[in-house]
PARO-224898 format. One line per 4 residues: number of its first residue (from 1); their letters; for each residue z, y, x of C-alpha. Coordinates in Angstrom, 3 decimals. Layout:
BEGIN
NUM) A) Z/Y/X ~ ... .
# end
This chain:
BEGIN
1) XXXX) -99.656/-61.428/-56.124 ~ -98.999/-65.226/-54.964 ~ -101.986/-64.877/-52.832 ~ -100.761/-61.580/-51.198 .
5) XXXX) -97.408/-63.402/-50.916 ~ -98.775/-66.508/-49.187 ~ -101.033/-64.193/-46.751 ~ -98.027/-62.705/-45.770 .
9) XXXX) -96.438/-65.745/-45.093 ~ -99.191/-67.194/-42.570 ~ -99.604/-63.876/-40.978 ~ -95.497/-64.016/-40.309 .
13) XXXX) -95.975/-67.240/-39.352 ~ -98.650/-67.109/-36.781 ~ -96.832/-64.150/-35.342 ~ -93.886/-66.363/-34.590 .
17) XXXX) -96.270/-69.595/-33.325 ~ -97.681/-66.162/-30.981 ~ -94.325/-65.572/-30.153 ~ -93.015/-68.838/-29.330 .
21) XXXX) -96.687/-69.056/-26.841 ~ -95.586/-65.901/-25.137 ~ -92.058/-66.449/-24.234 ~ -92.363/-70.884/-23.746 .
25) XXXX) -95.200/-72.884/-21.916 ~ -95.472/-75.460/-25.034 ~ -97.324/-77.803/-23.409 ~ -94.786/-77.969/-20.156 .
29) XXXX) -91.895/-78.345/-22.611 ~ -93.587/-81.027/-24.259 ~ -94.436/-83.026/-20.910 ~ -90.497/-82.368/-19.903 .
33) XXXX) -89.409/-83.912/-23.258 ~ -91.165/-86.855/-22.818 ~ -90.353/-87.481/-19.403 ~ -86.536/-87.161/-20.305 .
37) XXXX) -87.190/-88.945/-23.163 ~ -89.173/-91.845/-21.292 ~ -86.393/-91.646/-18.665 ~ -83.469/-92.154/-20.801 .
41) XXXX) -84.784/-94.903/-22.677 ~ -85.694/-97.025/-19.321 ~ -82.036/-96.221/-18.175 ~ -81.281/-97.742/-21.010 .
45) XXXX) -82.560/-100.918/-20.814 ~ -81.318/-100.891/-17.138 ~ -77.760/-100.821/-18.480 ~ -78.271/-103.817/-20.641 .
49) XXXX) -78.389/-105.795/-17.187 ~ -77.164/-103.385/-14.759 ~ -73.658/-102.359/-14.658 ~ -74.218/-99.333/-12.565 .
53) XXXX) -76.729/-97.506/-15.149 ~ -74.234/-95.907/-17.316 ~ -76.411/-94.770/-20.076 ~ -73.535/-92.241/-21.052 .
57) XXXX) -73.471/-91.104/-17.522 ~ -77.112/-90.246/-17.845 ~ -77.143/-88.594/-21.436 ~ -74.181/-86.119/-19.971 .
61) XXXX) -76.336/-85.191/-16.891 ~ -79.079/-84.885/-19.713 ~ -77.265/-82.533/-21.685 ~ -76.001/-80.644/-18.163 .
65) XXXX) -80.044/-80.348/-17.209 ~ -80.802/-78.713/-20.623 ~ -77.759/-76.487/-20.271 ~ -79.370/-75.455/-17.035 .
69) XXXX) -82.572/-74.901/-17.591 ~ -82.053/-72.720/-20.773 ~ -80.110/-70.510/-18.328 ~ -82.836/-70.593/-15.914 .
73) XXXX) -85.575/-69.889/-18.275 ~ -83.728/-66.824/-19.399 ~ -83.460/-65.659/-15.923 ~ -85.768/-63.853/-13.973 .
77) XXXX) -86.517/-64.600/-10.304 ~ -88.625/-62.345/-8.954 ~ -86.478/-60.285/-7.431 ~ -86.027/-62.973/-5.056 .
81) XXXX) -89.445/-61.774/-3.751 ~ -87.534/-60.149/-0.958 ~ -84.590/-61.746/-0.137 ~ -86.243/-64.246/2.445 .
85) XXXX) -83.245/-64.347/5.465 ~ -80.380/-63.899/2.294 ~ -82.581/-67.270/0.691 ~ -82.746/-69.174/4.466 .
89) XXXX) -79.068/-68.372/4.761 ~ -77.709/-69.936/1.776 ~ -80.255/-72.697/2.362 ~ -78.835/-73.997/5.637 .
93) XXXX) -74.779/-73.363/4.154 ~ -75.964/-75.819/0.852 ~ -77.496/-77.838/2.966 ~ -74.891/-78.595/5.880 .
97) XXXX) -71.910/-78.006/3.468 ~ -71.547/-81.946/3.415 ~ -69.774/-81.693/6.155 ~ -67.395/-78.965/5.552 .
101) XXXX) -63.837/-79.999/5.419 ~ -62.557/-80.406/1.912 ~ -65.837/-80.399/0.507 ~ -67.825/-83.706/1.885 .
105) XXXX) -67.301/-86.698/0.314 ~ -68.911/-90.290/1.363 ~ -70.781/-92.022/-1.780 ~ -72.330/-95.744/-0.558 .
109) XXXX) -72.200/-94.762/3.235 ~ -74.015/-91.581/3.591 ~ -72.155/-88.173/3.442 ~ -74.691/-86.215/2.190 .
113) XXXX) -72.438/-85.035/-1.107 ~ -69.491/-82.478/-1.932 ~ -66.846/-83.109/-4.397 ~ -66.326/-79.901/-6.401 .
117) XXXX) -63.090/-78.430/-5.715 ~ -60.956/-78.346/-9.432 ~ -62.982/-80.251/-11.228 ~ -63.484/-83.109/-9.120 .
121) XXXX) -67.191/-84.157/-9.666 ~ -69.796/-85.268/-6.909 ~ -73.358/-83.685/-6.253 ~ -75.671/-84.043/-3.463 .
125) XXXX) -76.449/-80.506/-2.432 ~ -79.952/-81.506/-0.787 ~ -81.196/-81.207/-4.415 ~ -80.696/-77.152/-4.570 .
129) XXXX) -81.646/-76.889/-0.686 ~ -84.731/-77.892/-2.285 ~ -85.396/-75.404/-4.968 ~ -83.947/-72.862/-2.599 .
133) XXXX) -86.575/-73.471/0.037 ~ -89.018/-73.470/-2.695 ~ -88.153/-69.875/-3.285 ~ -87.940/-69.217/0.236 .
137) XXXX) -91.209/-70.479/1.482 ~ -92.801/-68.790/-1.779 ~ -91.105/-65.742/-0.063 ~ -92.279/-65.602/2.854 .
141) XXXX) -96.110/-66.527/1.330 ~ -95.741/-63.407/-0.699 ~ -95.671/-61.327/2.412 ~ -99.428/-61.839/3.085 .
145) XXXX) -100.698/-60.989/-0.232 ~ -103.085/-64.307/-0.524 ~ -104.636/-64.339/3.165 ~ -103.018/-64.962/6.770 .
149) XXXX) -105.385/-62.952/9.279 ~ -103.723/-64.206/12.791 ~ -102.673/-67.360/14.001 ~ -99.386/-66.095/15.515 .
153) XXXX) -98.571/-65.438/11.839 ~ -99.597/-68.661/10.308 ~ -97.543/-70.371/13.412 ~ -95.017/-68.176/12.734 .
157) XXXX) -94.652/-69.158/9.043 ~ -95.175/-73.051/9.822 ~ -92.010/-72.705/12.205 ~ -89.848/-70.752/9.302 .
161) XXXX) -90.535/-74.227/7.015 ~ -89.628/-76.462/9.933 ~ -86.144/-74.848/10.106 ~ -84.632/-75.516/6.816 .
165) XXXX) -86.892/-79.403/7.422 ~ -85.165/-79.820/10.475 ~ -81.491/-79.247/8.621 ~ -82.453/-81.602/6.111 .
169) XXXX) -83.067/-84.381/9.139 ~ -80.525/-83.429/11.390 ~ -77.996/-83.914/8.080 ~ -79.304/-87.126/7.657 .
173) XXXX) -81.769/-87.212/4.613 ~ -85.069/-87.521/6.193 ~ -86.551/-88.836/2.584 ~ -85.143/-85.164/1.065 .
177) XXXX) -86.651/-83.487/4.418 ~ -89.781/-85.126/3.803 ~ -90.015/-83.427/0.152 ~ -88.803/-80.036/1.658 .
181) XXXX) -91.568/-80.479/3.677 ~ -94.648/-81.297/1.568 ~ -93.166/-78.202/-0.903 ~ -93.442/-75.879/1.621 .
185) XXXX) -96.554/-76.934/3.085 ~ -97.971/-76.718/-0.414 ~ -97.019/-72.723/-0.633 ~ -98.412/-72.618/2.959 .
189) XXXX) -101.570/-73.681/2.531 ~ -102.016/-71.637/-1.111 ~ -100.967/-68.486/0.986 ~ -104.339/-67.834/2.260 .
193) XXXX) -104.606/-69.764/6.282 ~ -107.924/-70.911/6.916 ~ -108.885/-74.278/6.959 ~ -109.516/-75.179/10.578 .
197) XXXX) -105.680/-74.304/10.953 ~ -104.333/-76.009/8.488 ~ -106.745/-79.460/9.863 ~ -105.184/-78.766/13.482 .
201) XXXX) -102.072/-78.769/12.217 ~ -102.114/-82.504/10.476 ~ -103.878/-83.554/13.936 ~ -100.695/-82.307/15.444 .
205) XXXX) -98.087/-83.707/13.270 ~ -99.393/-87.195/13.558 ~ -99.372/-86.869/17.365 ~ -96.074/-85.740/17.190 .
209) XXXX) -95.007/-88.120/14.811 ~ -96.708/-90.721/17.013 ~ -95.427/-89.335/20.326 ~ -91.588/-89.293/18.731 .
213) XXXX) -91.668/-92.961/17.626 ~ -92.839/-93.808/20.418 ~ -90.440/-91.753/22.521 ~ -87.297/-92.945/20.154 .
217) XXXX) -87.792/-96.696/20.780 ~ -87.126/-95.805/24.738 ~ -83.981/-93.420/24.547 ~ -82.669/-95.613/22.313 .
221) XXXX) -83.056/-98.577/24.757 ~ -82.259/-96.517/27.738 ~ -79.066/-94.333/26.049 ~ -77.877/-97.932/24.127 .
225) XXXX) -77.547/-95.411/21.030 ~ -79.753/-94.052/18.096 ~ -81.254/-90.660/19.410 ~ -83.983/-88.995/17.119 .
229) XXXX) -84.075/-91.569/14.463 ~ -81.456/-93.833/13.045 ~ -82.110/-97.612/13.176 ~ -82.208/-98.215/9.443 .
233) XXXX) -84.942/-95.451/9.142 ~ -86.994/-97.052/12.126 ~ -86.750/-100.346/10.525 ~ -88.090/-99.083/7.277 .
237) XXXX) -90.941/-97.474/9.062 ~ -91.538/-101.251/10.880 ~ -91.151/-103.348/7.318 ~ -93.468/-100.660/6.095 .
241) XXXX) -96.487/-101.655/8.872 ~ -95.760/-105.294/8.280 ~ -93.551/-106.079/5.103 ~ -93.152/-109.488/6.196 .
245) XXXX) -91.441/-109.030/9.464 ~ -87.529/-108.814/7.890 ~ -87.624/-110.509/4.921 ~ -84.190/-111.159/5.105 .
249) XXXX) -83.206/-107.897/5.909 ~ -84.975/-104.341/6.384 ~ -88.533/-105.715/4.497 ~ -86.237/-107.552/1.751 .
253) XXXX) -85.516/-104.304/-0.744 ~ -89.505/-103.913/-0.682 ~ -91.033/-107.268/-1.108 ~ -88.803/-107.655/-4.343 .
257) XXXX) -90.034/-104.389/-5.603 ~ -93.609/-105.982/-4.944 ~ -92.600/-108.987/-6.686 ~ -90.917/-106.730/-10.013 .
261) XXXX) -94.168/-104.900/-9.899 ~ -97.005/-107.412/-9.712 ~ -94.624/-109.805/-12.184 ~ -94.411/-106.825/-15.306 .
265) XXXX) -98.445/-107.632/-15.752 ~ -99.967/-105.268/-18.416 ~ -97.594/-105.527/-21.167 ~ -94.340/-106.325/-19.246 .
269) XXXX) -91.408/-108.449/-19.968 ~ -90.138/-106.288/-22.330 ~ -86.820/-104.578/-23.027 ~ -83.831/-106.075/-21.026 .
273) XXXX) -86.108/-108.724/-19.403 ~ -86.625/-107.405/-16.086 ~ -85.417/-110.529/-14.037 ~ -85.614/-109.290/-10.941 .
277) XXXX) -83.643/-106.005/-10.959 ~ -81.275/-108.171/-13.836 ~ -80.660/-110.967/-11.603 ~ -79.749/-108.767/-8.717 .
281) XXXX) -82.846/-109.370/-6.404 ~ -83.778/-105.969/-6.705 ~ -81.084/-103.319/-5.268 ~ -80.959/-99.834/-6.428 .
285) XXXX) -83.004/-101.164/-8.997 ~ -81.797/-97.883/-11.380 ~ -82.223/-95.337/-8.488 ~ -84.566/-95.385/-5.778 .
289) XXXX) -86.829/-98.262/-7.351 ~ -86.958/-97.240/-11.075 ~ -90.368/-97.809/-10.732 ~ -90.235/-101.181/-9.858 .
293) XXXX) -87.921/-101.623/-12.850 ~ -89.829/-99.927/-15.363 ~ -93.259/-101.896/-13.871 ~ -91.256/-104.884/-14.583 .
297) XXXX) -90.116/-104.549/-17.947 ~ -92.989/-102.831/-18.919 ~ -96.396/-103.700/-17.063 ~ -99.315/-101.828/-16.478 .
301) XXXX) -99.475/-99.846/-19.593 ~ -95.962/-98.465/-18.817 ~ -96.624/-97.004/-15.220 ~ -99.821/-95.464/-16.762 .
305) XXXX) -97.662/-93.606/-19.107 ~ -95.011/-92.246/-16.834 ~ -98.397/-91.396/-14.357 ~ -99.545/-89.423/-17.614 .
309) XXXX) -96.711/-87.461/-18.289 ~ -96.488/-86.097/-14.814 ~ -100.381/-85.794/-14.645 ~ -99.847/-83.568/-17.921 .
313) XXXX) -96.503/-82.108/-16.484 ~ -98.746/-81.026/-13.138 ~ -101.166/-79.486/-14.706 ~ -99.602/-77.520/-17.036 .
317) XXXX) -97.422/-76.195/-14.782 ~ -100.734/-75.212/-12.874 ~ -101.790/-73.079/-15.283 ~ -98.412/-71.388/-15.643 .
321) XXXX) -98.959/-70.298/-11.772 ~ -102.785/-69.936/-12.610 ~ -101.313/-66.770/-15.463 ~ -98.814/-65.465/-13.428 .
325) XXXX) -98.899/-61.731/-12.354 ~ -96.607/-62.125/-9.586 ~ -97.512/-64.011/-6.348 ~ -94.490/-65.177/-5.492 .
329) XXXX) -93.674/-66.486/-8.442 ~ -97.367/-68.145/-8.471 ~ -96.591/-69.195/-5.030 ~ -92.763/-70.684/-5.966 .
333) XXXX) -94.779/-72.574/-8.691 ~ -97.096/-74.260/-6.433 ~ -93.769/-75.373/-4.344 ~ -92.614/-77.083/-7.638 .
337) XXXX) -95.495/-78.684/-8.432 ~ -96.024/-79.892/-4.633 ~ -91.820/-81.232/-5.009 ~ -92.787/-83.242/-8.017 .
341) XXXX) -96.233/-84.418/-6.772 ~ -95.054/-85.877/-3.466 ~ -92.072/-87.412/-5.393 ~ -93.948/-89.456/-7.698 .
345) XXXX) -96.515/-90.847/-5.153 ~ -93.522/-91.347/-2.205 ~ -91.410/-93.314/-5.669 ~ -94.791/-95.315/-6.743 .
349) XXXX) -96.108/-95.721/-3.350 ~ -92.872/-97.053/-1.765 ~ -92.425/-99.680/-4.915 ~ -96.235/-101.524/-4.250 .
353) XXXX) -96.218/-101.079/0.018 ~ -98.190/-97.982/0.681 ~ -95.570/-95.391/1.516 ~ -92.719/-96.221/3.777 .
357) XXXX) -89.107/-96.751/1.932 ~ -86.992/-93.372/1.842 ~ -83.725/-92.529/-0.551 ~ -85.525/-90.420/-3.357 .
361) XXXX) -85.219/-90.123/-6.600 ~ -88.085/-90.147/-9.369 ~ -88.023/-86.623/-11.522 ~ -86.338/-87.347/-14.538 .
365) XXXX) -86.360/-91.313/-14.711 ~ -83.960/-92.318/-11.713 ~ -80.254/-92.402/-12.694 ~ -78.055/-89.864/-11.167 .
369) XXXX) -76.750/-86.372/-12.590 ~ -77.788/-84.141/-9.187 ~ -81.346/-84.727/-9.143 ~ -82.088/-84.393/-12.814 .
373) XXXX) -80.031/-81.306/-12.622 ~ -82.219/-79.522/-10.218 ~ -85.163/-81.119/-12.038 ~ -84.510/-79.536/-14.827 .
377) XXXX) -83.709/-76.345/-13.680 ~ -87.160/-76.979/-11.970 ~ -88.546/-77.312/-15.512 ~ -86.112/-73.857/-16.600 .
381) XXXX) -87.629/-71.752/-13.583 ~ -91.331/-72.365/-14.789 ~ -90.802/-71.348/-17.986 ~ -89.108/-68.557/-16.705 .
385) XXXX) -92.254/-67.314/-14.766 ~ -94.352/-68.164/-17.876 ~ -92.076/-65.765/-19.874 ~ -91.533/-63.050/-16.948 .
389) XXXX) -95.274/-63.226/-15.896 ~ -97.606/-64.252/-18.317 ~ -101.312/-62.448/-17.768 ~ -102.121/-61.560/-21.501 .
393) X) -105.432/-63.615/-22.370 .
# end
């Protein structure tokens, strides 16, 4: 009888372990966890010094992110499979809504963020335009069914990412354009072009890149005004080529973020002893160079862990598009996974001198409620597609 009793019992329980598998990606809720775990304890020791890092600030968006992606995970988003010009639309409305009347508000300079009517809080709407474009790229991808037969049609689609891109830079955020980008181009090139389009096409951005610079140095000098890029974002691309050119100025944020990172070691200075975000060398030391901060206080070892997590986070989110019956939904995770991906190496790579200095936040570790909003509704819409479109094994 107590055997039959305890059989029971494991067979109940495996059923609900089964259960659990088929409705939650375990090992993407574990990597999340961590990260927001890993992220709230560095914020942490950045309020100790920094007066900007409310910790309670960042434990409310927290709680706001899990709120989120519950509700996204119980969601289901494929019907957005079809909804492509409805998607584009709202895209270009959250994205330009900065500068509706009654809406924008300035935070630090820039006026890319809306004050919420009635309840009066602040968000930076870029962060949605970029799950939104996620889901319409993914769209669009889903229309070829895994292979793009002409080039008109992979031009075509290439064109539809550089409109809701160009928003992003014509509103001012060419660091959130830049992610918008690399998302999209990440569905692109998993819808099925062939590869001798997709090498042309590099070859052509970085003439055109190199062509606009170029270009932007002389109507600037001939108009006597800033024409395609601003003159803090040209700067940053200069102090990027030679970091030593503006130490005083433009090349100053990044050769303290050098000095934070090489000074951490392997072990760090430990908890509350990073001198050079503390002191006030380091600006921003909480938001756009987190990394520098957390390199600082806790060395080697400590970057290797947050590159872990995300490694693990990656991967598993992967294999949620990798079991996924629906392509779109495949396709909208491959978007996600490209958002986080060029992230972390544009955060990382900015921090040590091999990726020019833009305004973005790292996934789940940078303070601010907006971005680790979005982030975690990120984290809420894979789980969704594990639930909604799991392959049975």
């Amino acid at each position: 009888m107590a055997q039959d009793t305890l059989s029971r019992v494991n067979k109940k329980m495996g059923a609900n372990r089964a259960g659990l598998r088929q409705k939650v990606s375990v090992p993407v809720l574990i990597a999340w966890v961590l990260l927001l775990a890993y992220g709230a304890f560095v914020i942490w020791t950045a309020s100790l010094t920094i007066a900007e890092a409310s910790f309670t600030r960042q434990l409310v968006g927290i709680g706001l992110g899990l709120f989120l992606a519950f509700l996204c995970w119980r969601s289901d988003f494929s019907g957005l499979a079809g909804m492509t010009t409805v998607l584009l639309v709202i895209d270009l409305i959250v994205l330009f809504s900065p500068y509706i009347p009654g809406l924008s508000y300035n935070a630090k300079g820039m006026t890319g963020w809306i004050k919420i009517p009635l309840i009066g809080l602040t968000f930076q709407p870029v962060e949605l335009a970029k799950l939104i474009t996620i889901f319409f790229v993914a769209s669009l991808g889903a229309q070829y069914n895994g292979r793009i037969d002409s080039v008109r049609e992979y031009v075509k689609f290439c064109a539809m990412l550089m409109v809701p891109f160009g928003a992003a830079v014509v509103a001012g955020d060419l660091g959130s354009g830049l992610v918008i980008f690399f998302a999209g181009a990440a569905i692109i090139m998993m819808s099925g072009p062939r590869k001798e389009w997709v090498l042309c096409t590099v070859a052509l951005i970085i003439g055109l890149v190199s062509i606009m610079l170029a270009l932007d140095s002389v109507l600037d000098g001939m108009l006597g005004r800033d024409v395609l890029l601003k003159q803090y974002q040209m700067n940053r691309l200069l102090v990027f080529i030679d970091p030593e050119s503006d130490t005083s100025g433009a090349g100053y944020n990044l050769l303290q973020s050098m000095i934070a990172v090489g000074s951490g070691g392997f072990f760090g200075k430990g908890v509350g002893n990073a001198s050079q975000a503390g002191a006030g060398f380091l600006p921003e030391a909480h938001t756009d160079f987190v990394f520098a901060l957390l390199s600082e206080e806790f060395g080697f070892v400590g970057a290797l862990v947050l590159l872990g997590l995300f490694a693990f986070l990656i991967f598993s989110t992967i294999r949620v598009a990798h079991r996924s019956d629906s392509l779109f939904l495949q396709l909208a995770c491959v978007g996600i996974v490209g958002m986080w991906t060029f992230q972390l190496l544009e955060e990382v790579g900015m921090c040590i001198g091999l990726m020019p200095i833009t305004g973005i936040p790292l996934p789940f570790i940078s303070f601010g409620s907006s971005s680790m909003l979005m982030q975690c509704a990120a984290v809420g819409i894979v789980q969704s597609i594990w639930r909604v479109g799991n392959k049975s094994v």
